[in-house]
Structures are given as C-alpha cells and as structure tokens.
Backbone as XML, in Angstrom:
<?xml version="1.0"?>
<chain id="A" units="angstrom">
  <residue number="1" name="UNK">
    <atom name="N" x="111.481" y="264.703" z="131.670"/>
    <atom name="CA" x="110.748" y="264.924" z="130.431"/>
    <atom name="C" x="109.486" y="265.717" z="130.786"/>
  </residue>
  <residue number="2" name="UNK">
    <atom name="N" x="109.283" y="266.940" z="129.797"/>
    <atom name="CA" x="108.398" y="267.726" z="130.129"/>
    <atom name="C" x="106.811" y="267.343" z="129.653"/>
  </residue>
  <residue number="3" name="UNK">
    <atom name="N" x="105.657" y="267.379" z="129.758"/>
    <atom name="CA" x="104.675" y="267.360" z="129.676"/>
    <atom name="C" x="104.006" y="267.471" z="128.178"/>
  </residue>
  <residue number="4" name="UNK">
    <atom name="N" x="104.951" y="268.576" z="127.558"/>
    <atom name="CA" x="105.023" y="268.767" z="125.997"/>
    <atom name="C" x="105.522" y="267.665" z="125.149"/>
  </residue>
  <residue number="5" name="UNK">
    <atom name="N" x="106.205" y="266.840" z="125.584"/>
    <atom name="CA" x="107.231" y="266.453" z="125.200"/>
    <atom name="C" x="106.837" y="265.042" z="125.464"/>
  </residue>
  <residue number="6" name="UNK">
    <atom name="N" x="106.040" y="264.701" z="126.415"/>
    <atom name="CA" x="105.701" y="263.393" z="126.590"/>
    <atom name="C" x="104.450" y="263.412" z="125.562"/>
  </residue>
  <residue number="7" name="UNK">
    <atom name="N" x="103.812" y="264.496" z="125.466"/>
    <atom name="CA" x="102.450" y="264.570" z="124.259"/>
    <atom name="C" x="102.947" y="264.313" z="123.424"/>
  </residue>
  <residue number="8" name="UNK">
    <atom name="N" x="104.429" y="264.780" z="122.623"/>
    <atom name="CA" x="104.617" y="264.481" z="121.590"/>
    <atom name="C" x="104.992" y="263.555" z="121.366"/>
  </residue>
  <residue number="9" name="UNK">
    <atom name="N" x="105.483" y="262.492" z="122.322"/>
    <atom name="CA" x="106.086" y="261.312" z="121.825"/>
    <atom name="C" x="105.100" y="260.270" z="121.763"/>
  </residue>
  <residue number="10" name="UNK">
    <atom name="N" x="103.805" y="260.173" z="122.523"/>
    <atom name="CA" x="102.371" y="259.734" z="122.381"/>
    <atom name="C" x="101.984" y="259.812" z="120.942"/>
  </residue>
  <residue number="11" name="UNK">
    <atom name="N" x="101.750" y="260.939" z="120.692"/>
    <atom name="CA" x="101.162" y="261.625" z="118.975"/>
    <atom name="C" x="102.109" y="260.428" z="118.194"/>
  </residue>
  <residue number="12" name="UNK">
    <atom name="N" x="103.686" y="260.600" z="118.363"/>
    <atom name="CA" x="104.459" y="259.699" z="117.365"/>
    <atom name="C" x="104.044" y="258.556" z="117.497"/>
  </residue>
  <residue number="13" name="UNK">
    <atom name="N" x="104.092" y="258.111" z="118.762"/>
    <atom name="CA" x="103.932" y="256.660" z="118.860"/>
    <atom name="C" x="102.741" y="256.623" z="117.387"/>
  </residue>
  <residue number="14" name="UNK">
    <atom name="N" x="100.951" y="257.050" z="118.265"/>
    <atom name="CA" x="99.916" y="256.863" z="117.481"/>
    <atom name="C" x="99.945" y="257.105" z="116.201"/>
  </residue>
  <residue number="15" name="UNK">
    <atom name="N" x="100.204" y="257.582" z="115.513"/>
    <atom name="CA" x="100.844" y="258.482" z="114.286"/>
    <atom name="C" x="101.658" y="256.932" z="113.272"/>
  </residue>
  <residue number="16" name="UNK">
    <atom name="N" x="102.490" y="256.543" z="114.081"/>
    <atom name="CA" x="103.588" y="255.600" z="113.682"/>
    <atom name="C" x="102.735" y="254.118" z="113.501"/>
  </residue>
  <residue number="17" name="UNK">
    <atom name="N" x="101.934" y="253.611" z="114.244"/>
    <atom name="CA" x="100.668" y="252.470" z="114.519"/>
    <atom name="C" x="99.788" y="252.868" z="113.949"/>
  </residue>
  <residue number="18" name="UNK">
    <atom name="N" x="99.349" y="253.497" z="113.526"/>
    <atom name="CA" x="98.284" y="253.930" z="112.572"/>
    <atom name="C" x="98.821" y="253.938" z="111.340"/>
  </residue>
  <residue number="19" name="UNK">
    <atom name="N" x="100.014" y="254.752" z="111.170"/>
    <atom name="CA" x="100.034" y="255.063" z="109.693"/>
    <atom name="C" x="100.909" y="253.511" z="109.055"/>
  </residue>
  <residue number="20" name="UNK">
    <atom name="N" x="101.524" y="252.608" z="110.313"/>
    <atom name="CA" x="101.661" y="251.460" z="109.398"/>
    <atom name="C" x="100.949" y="250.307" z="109.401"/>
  </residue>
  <residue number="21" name="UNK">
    <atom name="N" x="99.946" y="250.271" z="110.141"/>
    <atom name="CA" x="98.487" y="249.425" z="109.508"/>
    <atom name="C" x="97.943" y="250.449" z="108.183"/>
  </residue>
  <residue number="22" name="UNK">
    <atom name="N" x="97.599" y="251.434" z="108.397"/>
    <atom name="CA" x="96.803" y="251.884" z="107.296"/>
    <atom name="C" x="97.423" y="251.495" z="105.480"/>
  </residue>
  <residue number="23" name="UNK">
    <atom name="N" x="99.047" y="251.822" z="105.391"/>
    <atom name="CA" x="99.365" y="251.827" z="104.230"/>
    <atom name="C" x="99.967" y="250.561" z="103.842"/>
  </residue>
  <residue number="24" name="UNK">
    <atom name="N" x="100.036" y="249.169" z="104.728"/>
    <atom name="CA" x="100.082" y="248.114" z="104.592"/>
    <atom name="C" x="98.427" y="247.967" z="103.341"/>
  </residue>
  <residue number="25" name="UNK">
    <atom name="N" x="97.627" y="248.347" z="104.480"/>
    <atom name="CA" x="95.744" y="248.165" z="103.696"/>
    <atom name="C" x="95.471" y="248.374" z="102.930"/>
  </residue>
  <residue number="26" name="UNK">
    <atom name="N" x="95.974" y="250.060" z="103.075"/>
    <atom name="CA" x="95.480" y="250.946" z="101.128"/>
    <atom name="C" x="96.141" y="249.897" z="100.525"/>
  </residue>
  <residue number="27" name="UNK">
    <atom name="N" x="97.149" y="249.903" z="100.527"/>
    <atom name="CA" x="97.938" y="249.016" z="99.099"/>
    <atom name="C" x="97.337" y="247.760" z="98.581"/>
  </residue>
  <residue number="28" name="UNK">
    <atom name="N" x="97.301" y="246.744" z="99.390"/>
    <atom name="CA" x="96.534" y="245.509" z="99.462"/>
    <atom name="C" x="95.140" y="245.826" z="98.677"/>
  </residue>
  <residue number="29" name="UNK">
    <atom name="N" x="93.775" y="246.786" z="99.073"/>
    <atom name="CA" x="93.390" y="247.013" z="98.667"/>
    <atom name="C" x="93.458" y="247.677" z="97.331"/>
  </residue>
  <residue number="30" name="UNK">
    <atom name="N" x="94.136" y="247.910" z="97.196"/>
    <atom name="CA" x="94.415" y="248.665" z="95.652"/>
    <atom name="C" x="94.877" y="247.546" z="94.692"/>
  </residue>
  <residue number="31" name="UNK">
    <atom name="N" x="95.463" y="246.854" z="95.323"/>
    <atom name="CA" x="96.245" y="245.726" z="94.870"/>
    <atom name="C" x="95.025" y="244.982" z="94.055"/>
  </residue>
  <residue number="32" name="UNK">
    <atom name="N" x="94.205" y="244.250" z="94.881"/>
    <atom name="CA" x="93.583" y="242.965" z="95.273"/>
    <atom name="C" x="91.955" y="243.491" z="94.999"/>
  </residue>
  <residue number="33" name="UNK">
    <atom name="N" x="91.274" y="244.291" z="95.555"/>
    <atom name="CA" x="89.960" y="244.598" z="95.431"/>
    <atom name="C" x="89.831" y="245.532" z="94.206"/>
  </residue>
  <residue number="34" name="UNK">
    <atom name="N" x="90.159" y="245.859" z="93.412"/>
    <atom name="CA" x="89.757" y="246.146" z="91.991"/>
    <atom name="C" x="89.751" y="245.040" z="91.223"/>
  </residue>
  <residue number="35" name="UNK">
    <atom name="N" x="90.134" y="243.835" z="91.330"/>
    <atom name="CA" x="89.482" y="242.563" z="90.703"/>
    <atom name="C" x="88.164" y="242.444" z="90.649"/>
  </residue>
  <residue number="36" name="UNK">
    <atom name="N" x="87.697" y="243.086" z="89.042"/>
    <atom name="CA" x="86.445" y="242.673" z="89.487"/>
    <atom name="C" x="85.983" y="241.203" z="89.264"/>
  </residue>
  <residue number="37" name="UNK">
    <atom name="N" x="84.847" y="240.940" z="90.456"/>
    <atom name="CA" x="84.304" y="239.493" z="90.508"/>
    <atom name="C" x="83.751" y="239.196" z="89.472"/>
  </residue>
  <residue number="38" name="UNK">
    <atom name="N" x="84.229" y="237.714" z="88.822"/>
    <atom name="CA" x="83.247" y="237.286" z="88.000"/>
    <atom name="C" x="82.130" y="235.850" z="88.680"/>
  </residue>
  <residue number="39" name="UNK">
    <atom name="N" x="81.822" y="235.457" z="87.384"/>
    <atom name="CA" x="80.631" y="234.823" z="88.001"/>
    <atom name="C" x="79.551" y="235.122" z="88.488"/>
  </residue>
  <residue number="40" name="UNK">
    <atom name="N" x="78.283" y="234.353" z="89.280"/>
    <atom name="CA" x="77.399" y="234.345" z="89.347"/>
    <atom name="C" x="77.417" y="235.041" z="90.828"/>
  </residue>
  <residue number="41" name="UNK">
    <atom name="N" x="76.886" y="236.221" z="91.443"/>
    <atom name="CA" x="76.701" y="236.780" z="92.873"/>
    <atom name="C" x="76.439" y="235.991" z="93.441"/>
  </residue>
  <residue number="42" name="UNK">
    <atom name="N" x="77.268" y="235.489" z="94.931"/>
    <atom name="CA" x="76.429" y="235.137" z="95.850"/>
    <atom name="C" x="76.181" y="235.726" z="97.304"/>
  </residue>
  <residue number="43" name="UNK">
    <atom name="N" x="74.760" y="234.924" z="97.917"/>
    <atom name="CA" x="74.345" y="235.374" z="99.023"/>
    <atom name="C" x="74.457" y="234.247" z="100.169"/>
  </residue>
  <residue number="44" name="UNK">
    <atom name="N" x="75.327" y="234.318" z="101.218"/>
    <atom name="CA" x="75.921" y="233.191" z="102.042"/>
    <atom name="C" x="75.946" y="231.917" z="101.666"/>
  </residue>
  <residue number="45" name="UNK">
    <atom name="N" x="77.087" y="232.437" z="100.709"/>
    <atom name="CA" x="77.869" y="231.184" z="100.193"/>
    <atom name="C" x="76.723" y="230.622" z="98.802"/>
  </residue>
  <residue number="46" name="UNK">
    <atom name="N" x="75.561" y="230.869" z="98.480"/>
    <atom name="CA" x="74.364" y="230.363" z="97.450"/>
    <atom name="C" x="74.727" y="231.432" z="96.305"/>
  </residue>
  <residue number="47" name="UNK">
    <atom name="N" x="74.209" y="230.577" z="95.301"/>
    <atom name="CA" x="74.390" y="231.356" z="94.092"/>
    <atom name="C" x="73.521" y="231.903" z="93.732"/>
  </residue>
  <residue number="48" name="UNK">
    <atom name="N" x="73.057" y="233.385" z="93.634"/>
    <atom name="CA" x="72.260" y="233.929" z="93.010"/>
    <atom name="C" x="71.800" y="234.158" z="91.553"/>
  </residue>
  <residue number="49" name="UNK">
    <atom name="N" x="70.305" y="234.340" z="91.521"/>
    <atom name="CA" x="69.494" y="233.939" z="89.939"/>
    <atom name="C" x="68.729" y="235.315" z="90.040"/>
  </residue>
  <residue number="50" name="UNK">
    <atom name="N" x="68.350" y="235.385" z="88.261"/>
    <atom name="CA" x="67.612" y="236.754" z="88.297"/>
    <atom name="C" x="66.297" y="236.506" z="89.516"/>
  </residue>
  <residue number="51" name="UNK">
    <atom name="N" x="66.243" y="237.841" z="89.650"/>
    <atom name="CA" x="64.591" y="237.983" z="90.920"/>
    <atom name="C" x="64.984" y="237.729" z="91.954"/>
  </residue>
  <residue number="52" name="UNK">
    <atom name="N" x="66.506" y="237.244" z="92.728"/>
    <atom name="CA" x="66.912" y="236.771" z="94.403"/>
    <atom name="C" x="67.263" y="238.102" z="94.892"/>
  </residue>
  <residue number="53" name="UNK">
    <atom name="N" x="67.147" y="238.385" z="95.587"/>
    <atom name="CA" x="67.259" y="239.596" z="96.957"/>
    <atom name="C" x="68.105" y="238.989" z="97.808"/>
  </residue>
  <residue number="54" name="UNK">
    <atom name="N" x="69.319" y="239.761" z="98.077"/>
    <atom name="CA" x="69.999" y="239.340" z="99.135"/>
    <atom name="C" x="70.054" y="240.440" z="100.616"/>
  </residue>
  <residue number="55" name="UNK">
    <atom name="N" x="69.875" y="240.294" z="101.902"/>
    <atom name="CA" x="70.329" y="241.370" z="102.694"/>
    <atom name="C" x="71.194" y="240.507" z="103.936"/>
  </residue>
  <residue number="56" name="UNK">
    <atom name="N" x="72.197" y="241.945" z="103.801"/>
    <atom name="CA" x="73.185" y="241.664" z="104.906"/>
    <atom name="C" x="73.148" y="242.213" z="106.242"/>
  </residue>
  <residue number="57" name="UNK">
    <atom name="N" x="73.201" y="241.355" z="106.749"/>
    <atom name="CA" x="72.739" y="241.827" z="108.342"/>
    <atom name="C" x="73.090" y="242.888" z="108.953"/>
  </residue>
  <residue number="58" name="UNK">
    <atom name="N" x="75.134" y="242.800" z="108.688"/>
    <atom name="CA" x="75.434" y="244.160" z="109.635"/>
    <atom name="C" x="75.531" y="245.531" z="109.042"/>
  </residue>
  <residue number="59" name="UNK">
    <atom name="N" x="75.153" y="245.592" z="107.667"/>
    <atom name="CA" x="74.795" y="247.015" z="107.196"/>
    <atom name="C" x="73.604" y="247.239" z="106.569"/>
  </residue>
  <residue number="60" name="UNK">
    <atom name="N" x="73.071" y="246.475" z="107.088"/>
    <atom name="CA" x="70.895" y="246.520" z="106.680"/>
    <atom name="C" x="70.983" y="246.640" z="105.599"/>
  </residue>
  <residue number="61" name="UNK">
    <atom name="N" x="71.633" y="246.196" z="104.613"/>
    <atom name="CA" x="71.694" y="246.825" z="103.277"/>
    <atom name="C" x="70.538" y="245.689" z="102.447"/>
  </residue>
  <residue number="62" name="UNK">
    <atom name="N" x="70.072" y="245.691" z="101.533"/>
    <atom name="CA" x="69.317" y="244.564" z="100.779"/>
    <atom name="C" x="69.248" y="245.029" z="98.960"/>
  </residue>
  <residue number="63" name="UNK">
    <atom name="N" x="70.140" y="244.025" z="98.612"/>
    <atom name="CA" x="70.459" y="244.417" z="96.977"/>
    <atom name="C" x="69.389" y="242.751" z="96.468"/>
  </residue>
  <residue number="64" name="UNK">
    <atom name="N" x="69.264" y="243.411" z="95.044"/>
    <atom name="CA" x="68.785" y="242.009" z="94.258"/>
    <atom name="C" x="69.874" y="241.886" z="93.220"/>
  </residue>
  <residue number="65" name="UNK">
    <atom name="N" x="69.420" y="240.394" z="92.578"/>
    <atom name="CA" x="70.824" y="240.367" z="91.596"/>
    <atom name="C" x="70.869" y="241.210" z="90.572"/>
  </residue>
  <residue number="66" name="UNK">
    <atom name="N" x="69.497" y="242.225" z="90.424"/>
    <atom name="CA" x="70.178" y="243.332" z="88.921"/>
    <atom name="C" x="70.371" y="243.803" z="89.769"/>
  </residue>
  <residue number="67" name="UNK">
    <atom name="N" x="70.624" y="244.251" z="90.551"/>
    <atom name="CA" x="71.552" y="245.382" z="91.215"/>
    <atom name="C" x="73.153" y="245.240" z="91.156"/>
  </residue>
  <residue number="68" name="UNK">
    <atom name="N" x="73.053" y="244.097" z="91.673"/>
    <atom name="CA" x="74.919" y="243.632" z="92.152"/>
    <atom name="C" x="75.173" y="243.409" z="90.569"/>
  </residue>
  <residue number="69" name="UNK">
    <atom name="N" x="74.487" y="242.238" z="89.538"/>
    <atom name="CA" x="75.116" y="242.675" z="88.322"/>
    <atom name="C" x="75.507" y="244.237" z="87.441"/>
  </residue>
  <residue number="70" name="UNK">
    <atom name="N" x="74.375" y="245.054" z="87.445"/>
    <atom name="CA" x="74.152" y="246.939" z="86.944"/>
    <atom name="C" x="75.876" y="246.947" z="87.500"/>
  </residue>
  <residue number="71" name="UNK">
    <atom name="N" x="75.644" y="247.195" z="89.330"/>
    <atom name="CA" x="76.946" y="247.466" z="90.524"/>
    <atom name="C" x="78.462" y="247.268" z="89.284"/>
  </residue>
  <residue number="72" name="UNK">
    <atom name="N" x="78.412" y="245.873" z="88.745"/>
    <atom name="CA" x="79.522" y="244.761" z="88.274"/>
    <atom name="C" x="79.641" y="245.601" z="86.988"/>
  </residue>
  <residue number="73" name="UNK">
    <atom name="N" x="78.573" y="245.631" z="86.208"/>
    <atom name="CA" x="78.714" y="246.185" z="84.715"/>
    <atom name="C" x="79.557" y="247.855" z="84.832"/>
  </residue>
  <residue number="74" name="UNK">
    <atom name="N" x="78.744" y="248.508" z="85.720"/>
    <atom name="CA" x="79.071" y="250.002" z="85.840"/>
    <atom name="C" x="80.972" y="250.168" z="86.286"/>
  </residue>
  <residue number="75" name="UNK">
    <atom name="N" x="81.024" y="249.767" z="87.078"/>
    <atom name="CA" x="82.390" y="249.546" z="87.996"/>
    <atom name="C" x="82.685" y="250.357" z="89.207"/>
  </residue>
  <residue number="76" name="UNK">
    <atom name="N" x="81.034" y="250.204" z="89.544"/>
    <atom name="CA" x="81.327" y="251.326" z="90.751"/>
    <atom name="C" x="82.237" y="250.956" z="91.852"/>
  </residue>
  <residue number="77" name="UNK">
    <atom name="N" x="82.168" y="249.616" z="91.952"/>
    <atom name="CA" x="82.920" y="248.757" z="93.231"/>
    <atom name="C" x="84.063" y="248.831" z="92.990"/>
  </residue>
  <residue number="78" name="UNK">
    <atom name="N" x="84.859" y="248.975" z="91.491"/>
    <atom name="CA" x="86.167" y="249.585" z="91.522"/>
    <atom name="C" x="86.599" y="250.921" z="92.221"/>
  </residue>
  <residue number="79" name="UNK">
    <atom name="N" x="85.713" y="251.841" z="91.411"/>
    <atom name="CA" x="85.989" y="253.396" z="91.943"/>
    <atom name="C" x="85.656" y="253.352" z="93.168"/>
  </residue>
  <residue number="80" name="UNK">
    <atom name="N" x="84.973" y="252.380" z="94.408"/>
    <atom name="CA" x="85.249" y="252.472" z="95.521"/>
    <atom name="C" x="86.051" y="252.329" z="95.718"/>
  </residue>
  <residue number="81" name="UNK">
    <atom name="N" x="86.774" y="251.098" z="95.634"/>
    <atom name="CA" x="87.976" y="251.175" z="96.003"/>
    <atom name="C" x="88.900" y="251.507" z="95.602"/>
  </residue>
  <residue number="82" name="UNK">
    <atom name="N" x="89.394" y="252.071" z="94.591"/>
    <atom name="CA" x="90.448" y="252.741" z="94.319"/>
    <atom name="C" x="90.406" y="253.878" z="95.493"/>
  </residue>
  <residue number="83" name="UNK">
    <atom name="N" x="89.549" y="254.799" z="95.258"/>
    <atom name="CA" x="89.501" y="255.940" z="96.057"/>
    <atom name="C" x="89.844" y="255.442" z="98.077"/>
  </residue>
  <residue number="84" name="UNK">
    <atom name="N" x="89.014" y="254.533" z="98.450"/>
    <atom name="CA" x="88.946" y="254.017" z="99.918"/>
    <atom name="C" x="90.668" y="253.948" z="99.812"/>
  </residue>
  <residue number="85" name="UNK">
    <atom name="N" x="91.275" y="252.660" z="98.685"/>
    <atom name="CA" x="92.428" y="252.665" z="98.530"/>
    <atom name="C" x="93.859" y="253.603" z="98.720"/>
  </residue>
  <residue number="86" name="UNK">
    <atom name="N" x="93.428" y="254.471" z="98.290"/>
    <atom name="CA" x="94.349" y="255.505" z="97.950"/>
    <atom name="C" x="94.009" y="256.193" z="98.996"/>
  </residue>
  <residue number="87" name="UNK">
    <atom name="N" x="92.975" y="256.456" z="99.730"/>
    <atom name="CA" x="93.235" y="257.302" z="100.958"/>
    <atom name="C" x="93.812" y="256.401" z="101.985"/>
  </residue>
  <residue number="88" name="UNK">
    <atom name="N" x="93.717" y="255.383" z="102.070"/>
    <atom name="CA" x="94.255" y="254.737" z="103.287"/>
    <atom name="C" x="95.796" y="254.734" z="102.702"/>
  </residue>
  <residue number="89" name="UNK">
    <atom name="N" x="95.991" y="254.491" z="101.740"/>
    <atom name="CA" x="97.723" y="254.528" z="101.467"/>
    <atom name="C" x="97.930" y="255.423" z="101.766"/>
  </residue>
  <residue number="90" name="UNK">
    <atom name="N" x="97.264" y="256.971" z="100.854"/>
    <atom name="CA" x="98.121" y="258.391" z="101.496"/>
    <atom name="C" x="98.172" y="258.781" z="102.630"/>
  </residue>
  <residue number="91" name="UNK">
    <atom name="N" x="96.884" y="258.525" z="103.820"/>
    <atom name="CA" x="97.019" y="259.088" z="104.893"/>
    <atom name="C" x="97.886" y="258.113" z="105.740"/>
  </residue>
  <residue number="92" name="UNK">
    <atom name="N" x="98.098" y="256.695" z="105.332"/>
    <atom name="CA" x="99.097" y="255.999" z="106.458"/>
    <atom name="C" x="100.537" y="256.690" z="105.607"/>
  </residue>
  <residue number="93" name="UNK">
    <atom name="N" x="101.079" y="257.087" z="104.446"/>
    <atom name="CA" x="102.336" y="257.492" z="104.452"/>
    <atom name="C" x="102.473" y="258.751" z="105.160"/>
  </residue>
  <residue number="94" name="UNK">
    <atom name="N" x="101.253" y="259.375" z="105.156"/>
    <atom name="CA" x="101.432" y="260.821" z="105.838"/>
    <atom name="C" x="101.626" y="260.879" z="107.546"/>
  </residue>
  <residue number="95" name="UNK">
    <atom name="N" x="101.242" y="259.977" z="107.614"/>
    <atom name="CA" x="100.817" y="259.413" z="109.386"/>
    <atom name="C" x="102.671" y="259.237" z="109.641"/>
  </residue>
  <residue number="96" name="UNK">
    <atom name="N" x="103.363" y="258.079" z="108.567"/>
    <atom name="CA" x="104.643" y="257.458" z="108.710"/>
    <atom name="C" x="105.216" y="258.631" z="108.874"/>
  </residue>
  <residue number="97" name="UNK">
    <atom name="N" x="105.449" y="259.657" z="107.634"/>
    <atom name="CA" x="105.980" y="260.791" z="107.179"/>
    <atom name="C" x="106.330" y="261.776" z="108.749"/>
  </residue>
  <residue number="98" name="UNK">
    <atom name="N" x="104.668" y="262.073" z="109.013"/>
    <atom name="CA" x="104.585" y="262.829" z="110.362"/>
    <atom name="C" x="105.239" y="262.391" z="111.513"/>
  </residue>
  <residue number="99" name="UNK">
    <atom name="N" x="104.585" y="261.210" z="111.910"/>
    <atom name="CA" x="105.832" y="260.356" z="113.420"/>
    <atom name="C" x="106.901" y="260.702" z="113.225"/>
  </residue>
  <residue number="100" name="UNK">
    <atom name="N" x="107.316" y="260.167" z="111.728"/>
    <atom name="CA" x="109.202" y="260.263" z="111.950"/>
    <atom name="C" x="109.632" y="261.335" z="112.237"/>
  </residue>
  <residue number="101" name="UNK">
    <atom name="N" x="109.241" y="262.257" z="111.388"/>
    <atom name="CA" x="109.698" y="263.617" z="111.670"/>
    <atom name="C" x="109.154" y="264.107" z="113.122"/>
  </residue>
  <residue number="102" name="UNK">
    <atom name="N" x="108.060" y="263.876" z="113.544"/>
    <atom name="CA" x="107.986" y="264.037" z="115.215"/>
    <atom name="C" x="108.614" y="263.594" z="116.206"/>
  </residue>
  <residue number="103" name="UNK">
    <atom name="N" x="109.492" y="261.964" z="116.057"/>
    <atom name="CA" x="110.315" y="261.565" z="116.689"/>
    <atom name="C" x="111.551" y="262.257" z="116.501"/>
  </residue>
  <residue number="104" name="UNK">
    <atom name="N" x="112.132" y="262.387" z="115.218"/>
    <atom name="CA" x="113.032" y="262.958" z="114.721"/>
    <atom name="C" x="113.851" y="264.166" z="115.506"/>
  </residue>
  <residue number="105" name="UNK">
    <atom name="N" x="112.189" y="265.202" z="115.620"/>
    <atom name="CA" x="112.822" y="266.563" z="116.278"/>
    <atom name="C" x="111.747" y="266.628" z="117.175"/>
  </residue>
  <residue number="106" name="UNK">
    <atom name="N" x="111.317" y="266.217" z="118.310"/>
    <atom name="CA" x="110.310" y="266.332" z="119.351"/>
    <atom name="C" x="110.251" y="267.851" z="120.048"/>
  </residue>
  <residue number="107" name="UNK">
    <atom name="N" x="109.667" y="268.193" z="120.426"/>
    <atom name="CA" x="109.299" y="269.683" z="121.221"/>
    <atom name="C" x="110.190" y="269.826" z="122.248"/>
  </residue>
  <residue number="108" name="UNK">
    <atom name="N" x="110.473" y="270.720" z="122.099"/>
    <atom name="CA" x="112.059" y="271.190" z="123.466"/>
    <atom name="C" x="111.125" y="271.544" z="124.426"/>
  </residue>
  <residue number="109" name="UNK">
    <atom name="N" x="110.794" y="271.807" z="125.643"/>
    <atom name="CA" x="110.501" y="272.224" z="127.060"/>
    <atom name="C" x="111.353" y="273.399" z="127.120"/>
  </residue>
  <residue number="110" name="UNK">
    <atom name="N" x="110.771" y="274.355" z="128.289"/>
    <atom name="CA" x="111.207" y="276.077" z="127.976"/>
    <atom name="C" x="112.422" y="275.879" z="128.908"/>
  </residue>
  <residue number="111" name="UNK">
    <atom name="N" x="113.321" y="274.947" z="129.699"/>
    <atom name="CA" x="114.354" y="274.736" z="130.167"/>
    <atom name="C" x="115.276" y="274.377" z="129.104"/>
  </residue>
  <residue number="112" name="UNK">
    <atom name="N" x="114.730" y="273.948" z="128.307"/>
    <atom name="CA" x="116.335" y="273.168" z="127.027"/>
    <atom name="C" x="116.403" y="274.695" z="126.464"/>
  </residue>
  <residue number="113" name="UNK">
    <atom name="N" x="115.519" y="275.088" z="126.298"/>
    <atom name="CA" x="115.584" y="276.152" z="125.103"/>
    <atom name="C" x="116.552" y="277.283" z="125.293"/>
  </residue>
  <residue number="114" name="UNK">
    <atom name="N" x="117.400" y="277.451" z="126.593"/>
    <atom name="CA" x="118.444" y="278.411" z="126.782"/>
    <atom name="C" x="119.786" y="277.717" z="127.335"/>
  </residue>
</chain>
C-alpha cells in the first residue's frame, strides 16, 4: 500500500468518526434544545429573582435575570441552536457522505494505474 493511499484511508477513517458523532449531536440538538425553558432561571441549581446576577466560571460570562428572561422572551437561544444544530447535522452527513465515497474508491498509486 502506497503512501497516497494510506493518507486516504486515514482521511476516511477521520471523516467516518467525526461525521458519526457529529450528526448523532446536530439531531439531538435540534431535537431537544429548542425547548424553550420555562420557569424561573437558575444559577447552580438556586432559583433566580429580579436584580440576581449569575456568572459562569468556564466562559466568564455574567448575565442577570432580565437578561436570561429578554434571552427567553426574544428566542435567541432557539436560533442558536437551530443554526449550531443544523451545522453539526450537515457537516457530520457530509463527513459520512465523504468517507464512504473515499473508502468506496480510494486513490490508485502510479503502479495500479497501468
């Protein structure tokens, strides 16, 4: 096996593991996270009241509760995810799409080719 040919079957492999975690996710997400939350926001595990500030550690972020309610009313947290959604579905079918067809017909080496 030629050198070309072992690249390409690498690419499939990665291609093939990627694109079927990814479109397992999109979907799920599409599924499941456009529910929007009801109820009262909370901040580790506490229920938030007008005037509470919440911040989260691993994305420094710091919202108060008119924010996350405005967030809830508007539906921006949908149109995140729809969109996050739908790219992780399309690019893991495209990922699936690509492997197969890379496994399918892999790169000949300049010895097969005559």
């Amino acid at each position: 096996m030629g050198f070309k040919k072992a690249a390409a079957m690498i690419a499939c492999l990665l291609m093939l593991v990627i694109g079927g975690v990814a479109t397992p996710f999109g979907l799920l997400v599409l599924l499941f996270a456009t529910d929007p939350p009801s109820g009262r926001p909370t901040c580790d595990g506490k229920a938030m009241y007008p005037g509470d500030s919440c911040y989260w550690e691993p994305s420094g972020h710091e919202a108060t509760y008119e924010e996350i309610m405005e967030r809830r009313k508007s539906g921006e947290g949908e149109r995140e995810a729809l969109v996050n959604g739908g790219i992780l579905l399309g690019g893991g079918v495209v990922l699936l799409l690509g492997g197969g067809w890379l496994y399918r017909h892999p790169p000949r080496d300049a010895d097969e080719r005559r």
